[in-house]
C-alpha positions in Angstrom: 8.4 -7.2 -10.8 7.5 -11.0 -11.2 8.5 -13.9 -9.3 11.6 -14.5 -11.6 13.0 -10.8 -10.8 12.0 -9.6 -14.4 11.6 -5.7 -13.9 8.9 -3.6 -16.5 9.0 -0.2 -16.9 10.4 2.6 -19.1 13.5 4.5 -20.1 14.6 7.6 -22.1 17.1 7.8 -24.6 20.7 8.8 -23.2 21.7 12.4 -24.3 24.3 11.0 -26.7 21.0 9.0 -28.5 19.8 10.2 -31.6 16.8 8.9 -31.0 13.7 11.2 -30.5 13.3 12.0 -26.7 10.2 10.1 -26.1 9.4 6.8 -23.2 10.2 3.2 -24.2 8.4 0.6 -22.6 11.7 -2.2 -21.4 11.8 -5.0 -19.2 15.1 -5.8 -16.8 16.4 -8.9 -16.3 19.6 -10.0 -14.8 21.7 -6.5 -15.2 20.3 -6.2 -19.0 17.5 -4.2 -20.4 15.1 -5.6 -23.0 13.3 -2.7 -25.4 9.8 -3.7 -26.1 8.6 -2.9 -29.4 6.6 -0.1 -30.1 2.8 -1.3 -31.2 2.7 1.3 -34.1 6.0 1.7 -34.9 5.8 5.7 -34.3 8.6 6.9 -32.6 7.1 10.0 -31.8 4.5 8.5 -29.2 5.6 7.5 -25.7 4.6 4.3 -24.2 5.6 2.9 -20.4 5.3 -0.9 -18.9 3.0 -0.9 -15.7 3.1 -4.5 -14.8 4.3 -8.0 -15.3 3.1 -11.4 -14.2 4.6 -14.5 -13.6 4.0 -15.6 -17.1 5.9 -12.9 -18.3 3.0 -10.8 -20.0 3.2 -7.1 -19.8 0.6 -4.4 -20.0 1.3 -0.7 -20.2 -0.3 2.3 -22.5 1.4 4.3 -25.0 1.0 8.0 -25.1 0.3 9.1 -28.7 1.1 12.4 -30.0 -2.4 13.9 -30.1 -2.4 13.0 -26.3 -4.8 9.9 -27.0 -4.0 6.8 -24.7 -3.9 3.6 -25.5 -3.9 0.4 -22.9 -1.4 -1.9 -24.0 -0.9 -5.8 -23.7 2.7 -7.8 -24.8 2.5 -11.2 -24.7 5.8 -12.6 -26.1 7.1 -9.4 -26.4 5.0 -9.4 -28.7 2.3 -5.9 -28.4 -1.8 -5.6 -28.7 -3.9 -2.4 -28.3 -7.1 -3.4 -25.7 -8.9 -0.3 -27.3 -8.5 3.5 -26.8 -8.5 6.8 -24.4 -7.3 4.5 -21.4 -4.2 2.7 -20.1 -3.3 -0.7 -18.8 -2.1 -1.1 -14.9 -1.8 -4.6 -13.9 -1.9 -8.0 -15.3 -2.4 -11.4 -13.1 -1.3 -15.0 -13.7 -4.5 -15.9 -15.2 -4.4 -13.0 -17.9 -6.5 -10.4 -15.9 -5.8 -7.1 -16.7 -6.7 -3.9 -14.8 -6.6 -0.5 -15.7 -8.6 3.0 -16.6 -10.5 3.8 -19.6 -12.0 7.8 -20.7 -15.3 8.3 -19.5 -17.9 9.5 -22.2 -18.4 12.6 -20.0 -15.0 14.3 -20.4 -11.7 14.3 -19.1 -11.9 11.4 -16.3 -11.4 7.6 -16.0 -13.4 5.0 -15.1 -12.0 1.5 -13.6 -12.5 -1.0 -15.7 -11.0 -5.1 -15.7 -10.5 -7.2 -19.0 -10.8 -10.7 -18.4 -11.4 -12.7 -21.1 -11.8 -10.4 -24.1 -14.9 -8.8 -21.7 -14.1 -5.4 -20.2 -16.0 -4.6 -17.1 -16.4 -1.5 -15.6 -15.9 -1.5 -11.8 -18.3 0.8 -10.2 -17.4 3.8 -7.8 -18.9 5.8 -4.8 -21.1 8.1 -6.0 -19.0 11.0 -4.8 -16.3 10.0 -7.0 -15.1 11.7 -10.4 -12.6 9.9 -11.7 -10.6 6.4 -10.9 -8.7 3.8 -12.3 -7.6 0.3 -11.5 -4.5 0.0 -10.0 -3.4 -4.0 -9.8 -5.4 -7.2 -9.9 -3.7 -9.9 -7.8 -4.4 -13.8 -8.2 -7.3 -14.1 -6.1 -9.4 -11.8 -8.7 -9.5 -9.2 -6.2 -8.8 -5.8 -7.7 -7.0 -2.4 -6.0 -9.2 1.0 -7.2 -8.0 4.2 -6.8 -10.5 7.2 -7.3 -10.6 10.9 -6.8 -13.1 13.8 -6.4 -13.4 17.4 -5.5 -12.9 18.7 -2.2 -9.2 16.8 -1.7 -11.3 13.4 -1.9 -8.8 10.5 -2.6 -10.0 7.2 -1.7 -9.0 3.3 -2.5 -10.9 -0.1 -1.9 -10.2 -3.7 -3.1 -13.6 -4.8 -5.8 -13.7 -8.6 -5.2 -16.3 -10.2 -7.6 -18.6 -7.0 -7.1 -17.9 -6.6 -3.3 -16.5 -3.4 -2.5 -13.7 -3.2 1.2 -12.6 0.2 1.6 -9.6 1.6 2.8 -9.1 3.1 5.7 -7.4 6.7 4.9 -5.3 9.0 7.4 -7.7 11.4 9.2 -6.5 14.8 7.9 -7.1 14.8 4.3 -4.1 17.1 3.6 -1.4 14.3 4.1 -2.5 12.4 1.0 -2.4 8.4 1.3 -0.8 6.2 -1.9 -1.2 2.5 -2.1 1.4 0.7 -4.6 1.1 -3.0 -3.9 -0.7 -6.1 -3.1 -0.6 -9.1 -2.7 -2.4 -12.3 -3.1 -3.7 -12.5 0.4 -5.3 -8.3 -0.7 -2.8 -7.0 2.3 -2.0 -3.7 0.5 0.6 -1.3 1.5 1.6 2.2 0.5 2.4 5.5 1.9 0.0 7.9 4.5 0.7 11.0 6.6 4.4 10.6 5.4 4.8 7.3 7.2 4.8 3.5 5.3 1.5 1.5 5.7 -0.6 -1.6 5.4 -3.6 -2.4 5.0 -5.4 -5.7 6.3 -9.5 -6.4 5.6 -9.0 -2.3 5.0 -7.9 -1.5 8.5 -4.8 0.6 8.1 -1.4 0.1 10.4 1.7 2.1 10.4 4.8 0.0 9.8 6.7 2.1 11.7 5.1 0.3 15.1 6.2 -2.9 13.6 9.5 -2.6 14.4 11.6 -1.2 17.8 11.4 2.2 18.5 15.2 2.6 18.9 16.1 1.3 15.8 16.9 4.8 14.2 14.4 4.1 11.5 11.6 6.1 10.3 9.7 4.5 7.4 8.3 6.7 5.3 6.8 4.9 2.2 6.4 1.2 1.5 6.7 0.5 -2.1 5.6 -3.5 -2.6 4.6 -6.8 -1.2 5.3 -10.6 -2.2 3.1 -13.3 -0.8 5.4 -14.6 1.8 4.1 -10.5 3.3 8.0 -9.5 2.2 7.9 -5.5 2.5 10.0 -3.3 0.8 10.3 0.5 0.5 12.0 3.7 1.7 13.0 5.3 5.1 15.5 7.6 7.2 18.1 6.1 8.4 20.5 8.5 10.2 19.2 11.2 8.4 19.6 9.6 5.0 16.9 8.1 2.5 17.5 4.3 2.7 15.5 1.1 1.4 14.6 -1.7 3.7 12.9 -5.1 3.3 10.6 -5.7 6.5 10.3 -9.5 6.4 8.1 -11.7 8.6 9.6 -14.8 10.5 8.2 -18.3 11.4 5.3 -18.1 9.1 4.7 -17.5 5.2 1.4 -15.6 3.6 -0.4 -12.7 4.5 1.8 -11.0 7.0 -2.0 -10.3 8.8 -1.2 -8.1 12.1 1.4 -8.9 13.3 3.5 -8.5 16.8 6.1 -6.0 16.6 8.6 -9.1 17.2 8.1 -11.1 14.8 9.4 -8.6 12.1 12.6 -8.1 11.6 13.6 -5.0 9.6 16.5 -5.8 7.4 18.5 -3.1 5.2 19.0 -4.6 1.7 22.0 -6.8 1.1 22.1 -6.5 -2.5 20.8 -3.9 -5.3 17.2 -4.1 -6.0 15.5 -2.1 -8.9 12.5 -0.2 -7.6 9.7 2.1 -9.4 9.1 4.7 -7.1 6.2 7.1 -8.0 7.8 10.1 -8.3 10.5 8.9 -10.8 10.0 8.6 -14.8 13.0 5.8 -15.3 14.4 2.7 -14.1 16.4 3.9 -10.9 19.1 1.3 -9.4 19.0 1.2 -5.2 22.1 1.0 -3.8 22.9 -1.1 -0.7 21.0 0.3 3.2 22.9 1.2 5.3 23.0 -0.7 9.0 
């Protein structure tokens, strides 16, 4: 989602559609959805939005039939294939775009960044297999993702060829996702079932941020603006509830905080939130106090 609450994603047709049961990249603005044309025309091939930016351009991929991927750009609604066997995860103000691309050995991804009709692979540990570029904020400072044998899953922010890992839970069973950043690189995400942040890669549990008889548990942040607004998903007597975790008497990187100078807030009005296990736009109704 941008600054101007314009929402990109994906749908499926309804079941009363006659159209062929495949993913159409949308945006959502203002209770309305907007179909984005199709770069090929083929309505058998899926392909999903990933990101927007303040200018309005969207990037995504489209899944083609044969399986093929294809990183995707819309600028004016208007769609443009960055090349083939990748996708297309994040786009900045200044045109960035992040994503992963097929490596020539097989069956894995490699990080890559297009800036300026260049594409530039970002490198990875050397115990890695596969990654891909998650978001590129304003700052140039890119969010990696990669993955190896052995239940290896790590993440670090690339900042002009500087690499700042992040700190991951110690048991590598309780698997750590990151899903936002902002322009300060304060990251947040999910780890060992509990909603996190990260700050020059330490990691901190939001869950201390707020008091510890507030009948809360948050379980999974899901973004970040750059006032260090924090939105995401908890328990809230015993149900699954949104909340927006918003810092007071200062703007920007929310950095580490005291535990009172957050207030957690349940949502006031309907927000429209991607969550990672979902495959459609999903409408969150209001928290509950």
């Amino acid at each position: 989602m941008n600054a101007s609450g314009v929402v990109a994603g994906f749908f499926t047709p309804s079941i009363e559609s006659t159209a062929p049961p495949s993913y159409s990249a949308a945006l959502y603005q203002n209770g309305q959805y907007v179909q984005l044309p199709s770069p090929d025309d083929n309505p058998m091939n899926d392909y999903r939005a990933t990101g927007i930016n303040n200018l309005g351009q969207v990037v995504g991929y489209e899944q083609e039939s044969d399986g093929l991927q294809r990183p995707i750009v819309w600028n004016n609604q208007q769609p443009t294939f960055l090349g083939a066997g990748g996708a297309a995860n994040g786009i900045n103000d200044q045109g960035w775009v992040v994503g992963g691309i097929g490596a020539a050995s097989g069956n894995t991804s490699i990080p890559v960044l297009w800036r300026d009709g260049t594409m530039t692979s970002i490198p990875m540990p050397a115990n890695a297999i596969s990654g891909t570029a998650l978001a590129v904020n304003n700052a140039g400072q890119v969010l990696v993702n990669y993955g190896g044998a052995e239940w290896l899953n790590g993440f670090f922010i690339w900042d002009n060829g500087v690499e700042t890992t992040l700190a991951l839970s110690q048991d590598a069973m309780l698997l750590t996702y990151v899903t936002g950043m902002n322009d300060s690189g304060t990251v947040v995400g999910t780890s060992a079932y509990h909603a996190v942040y990260w700050v020059g890669g330490q990691i901190y549990d939001l869950n201390d941020l707020i008091p510890a008889d507030s009948g809360w548990t948050l379980t999974s942040s899901t973004g970040i603006n750059d006032a260090g607004d924090i939105i995401g998903y908890g328990t809230f007597g015993g149900l699954d509830e949104p909340f927006l975790l918003s810092p007071t008497g200062f703007s920007g990187n929310i950095g580490s905080p005291e535990p009172t100078t957050l207030t957690l807030l349940t949502l006031a009005t309907p927000l429209l939130l991607k969550r990672r296990s979902r495959r459609q736009f999903c409408t969150i109704q209001r928290g509950r106090s």
